[in-house]
C-alpha positions as CSV (number, residue, x, y, z in Angstrom):
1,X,115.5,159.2,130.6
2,X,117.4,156.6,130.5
3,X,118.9,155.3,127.4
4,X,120.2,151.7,125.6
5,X,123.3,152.3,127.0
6,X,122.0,152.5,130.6
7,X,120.0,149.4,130.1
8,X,123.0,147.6,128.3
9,X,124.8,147.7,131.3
10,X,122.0,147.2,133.7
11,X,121.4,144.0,132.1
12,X,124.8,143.0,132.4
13,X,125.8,142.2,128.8
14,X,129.2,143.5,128.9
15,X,130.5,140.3,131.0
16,X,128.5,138.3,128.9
17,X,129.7,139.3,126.1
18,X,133.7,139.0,127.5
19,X,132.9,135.0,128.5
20,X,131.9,133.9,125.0
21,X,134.2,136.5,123.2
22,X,137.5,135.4,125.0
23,X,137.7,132.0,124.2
24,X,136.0,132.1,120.7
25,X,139.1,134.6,120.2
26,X,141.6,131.7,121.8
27,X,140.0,129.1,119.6
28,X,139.9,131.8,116.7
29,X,144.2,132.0,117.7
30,X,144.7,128.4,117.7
31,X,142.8,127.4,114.6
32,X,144.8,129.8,112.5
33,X,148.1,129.2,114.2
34,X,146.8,125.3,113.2
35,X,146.1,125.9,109.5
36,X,145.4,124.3,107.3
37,X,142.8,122.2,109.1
38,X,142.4,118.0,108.6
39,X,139.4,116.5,107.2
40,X,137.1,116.5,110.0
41,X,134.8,114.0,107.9
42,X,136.5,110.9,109.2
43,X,137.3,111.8,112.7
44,X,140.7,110.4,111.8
45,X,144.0,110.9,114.2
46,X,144.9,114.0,113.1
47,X,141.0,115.9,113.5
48,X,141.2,114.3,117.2
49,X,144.3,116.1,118.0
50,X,143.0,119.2,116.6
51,X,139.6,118.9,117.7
52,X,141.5,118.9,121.2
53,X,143.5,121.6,120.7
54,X,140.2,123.5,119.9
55,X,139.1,123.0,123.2
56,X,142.5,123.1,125.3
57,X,142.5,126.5,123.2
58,X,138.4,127.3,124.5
59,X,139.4,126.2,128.1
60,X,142.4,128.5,128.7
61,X,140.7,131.4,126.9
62,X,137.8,130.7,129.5
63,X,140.3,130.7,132.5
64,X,142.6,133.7,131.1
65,X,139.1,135.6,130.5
66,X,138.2,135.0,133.9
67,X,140.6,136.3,135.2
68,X,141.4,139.4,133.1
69,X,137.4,140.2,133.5
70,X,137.6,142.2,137.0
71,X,140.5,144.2,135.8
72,X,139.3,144.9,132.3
73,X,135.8,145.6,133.4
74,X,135.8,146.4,136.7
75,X,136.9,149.8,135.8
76,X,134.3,150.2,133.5
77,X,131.1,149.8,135.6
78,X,132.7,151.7,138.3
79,X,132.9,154.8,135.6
80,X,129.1,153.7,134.8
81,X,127.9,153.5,137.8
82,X,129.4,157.4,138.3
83,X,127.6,157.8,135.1
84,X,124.2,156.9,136.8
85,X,124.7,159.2,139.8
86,X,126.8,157.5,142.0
87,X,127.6,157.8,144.7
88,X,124.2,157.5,146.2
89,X,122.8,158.5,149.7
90,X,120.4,157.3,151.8
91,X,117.1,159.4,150.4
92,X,118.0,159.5,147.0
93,X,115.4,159.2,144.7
94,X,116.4,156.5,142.0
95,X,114.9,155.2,138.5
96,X,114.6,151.3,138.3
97,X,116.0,149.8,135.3
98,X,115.8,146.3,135.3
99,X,113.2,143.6,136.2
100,X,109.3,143.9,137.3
101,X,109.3,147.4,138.4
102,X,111.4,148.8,135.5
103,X,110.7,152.4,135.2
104,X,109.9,152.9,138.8
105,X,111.1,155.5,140.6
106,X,111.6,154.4,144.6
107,X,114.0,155.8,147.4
108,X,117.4,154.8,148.4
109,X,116.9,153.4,152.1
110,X,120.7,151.8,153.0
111,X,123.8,151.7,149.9
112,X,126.7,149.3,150.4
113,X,129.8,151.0,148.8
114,X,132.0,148.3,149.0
115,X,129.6,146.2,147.3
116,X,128.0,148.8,144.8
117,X,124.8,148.0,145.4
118,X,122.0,149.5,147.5
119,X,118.7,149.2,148.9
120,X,115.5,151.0,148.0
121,X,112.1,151.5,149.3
122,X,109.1,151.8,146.8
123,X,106.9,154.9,148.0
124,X,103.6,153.2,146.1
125,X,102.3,149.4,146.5
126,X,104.7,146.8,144.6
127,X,104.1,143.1,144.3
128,X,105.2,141.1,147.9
129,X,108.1,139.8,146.5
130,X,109.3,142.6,144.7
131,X,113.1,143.2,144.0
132,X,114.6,145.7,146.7
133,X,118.5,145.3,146.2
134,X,120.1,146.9,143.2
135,X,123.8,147.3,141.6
136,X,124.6,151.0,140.8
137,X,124.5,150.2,137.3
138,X,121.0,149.2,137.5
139,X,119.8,151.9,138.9
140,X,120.1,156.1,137.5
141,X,119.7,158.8,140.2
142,X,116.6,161.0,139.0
143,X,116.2,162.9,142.8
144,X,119.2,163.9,145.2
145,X,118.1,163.3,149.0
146,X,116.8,166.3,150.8
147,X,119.0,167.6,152.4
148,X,118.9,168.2,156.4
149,X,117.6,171.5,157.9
150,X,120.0,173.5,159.7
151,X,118.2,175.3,163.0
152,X,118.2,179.3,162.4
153,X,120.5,181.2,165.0
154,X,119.2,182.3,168.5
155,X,117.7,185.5,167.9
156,X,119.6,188.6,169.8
157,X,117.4,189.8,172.7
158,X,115.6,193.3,171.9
């Protein structure tokens, strides 16, 4: 069953979250490192310049966020995708948790490791243009593929 915690990250809030939080926290940095602030009433010289430190503050925390985000949060969605049953196999039999067909279950048909994403075949009808590629996290593992029939040994002669 999956849970808000699956969905939060199957929605992909967490970067969201990290792009608006980063700068604000920058801007957050520079306005107090500013204080006290000018009259912004008038526009005058001195609430230009700070204005524009503001956003040369909002820009870098953009970049620096940026750039931090895959080492900060790659690590994370790796551990929740290993929370939602990865590593997945061709035959698995996966929950949807995202878009149209949320709540689905369907089949794994080909995964991408490298990329973290996978493919899945819907055993029931879905609409034609019907999402088919996934990320781990948008996906939880409710089925492990069957796994392959090993022939019995050759009986002994009698």
């Amino acid at each position: 069953m999956p849970t808000r915690t699956h969905r939060f990250f199957a929605r992909n809030w967490l970067p969201r979250i990290w792009i608006v939080a980063f700068p604000a926290l920058a801007a957050l940095l520079m306005a107090s490192a500013l204080a006290p602030a000018p009259d912004l009433a008038g526009l005058g010289p001195d609430a230009k310049a700070y204005l524009l430190l503001i956003g040369i503050a909002l820009a870098l925390g953009l970049c620096v966020g940026a750039l931090l985000g895959p080492f900060v949060l790659g690590p994370i969605y790796h551990w929740r995708a290993e929370v939602n049953g990865a590593p997945f196999q061709p035959g698995d039999r996966v929950e949807i948790l995202v878009g149209a067909n949320r709540g689905r279950v369907a089949r794994v048909a080909e995964v991408s490791d490298w990329r973290s994403s996978l493919r899945v075949e819907f055993t029931e009808p879905v609409a034609r243009m019907a999402k088919t590629h996934f990320d781990f996290t948008q996906v939880l593992k409710v089925g492990v593929a069957d796994s392959p029939v090993e022939p019995a040994p050759p009986r002994a002669a009698d």
